[in-house]
N, C-alpha and C positions, 0 to 999 in steps of 0.2 A: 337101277337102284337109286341113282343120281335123282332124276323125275322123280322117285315117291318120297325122298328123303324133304325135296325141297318143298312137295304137298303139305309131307305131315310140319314140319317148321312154320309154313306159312300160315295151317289151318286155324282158324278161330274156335278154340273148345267151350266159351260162351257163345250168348246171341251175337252174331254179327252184327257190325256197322260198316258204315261206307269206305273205312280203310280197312278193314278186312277185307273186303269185297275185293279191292284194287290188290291186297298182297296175293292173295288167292288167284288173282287172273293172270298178275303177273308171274309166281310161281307157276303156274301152269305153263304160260309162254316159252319163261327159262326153259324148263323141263323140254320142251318141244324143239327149240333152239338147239338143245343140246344130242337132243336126237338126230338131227340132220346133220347136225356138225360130226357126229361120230360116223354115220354111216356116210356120209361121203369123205371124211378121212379115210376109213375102209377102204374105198373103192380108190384111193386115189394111190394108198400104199401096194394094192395089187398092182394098180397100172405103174405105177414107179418101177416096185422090185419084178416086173413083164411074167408075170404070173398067164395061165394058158389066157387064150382066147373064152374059152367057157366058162371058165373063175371070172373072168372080169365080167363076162355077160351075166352070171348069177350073182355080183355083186350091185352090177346096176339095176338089174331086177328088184332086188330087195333096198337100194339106195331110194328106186322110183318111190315105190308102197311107201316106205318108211316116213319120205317128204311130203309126198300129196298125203296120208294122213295125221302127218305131224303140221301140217298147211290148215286142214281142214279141225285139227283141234284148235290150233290158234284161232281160226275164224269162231268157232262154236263157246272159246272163253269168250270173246271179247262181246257177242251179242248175249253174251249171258248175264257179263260184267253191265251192258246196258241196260238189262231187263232188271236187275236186281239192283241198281241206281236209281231206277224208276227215269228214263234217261231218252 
């Protein structure tokens, strides 16, 4: 919810210019930031309060996915944010 709140904030509801661009990418990053930081607080609260051996294996499971493509969004705003900079 967090992630879309801080899209729609950021979004430019005219033509864009070049600080839009930058708030737009940067909200996106936020957003991505904050998804990693939630799912490995997750996994970190399981291994604290020694939750089974399998809860912690299906939290790292979905901690992995969640980072490599909240990784892989970051990489795809910022060659975006180049492309649309003209950069």
């Amino acid at each position: 919810m967090i992630p879309f709140l801080l899209s729609v904030l950021s979004n430019s509801w005219s033509a864009p210019d070049a600080g839009a661009y930058v708030r737009m990418a940067f909200a996106s990053v936020a957003g991505a930031t904050l998804g990693i930081v939630t799912v490995v607080g997750l996994l970190l609260d399981r291994i604290i309060h020694r939750a089974t051996t399998s809860t912690i294996a299906i939290f790292a499971a979905i901690a992995i996915v969640v980072t490599l493509t909240s990784v892989q969004s970051i990489t795809s705003s910022a060659e975006l944010l180049l492309q649309r900079l003209s950069l």
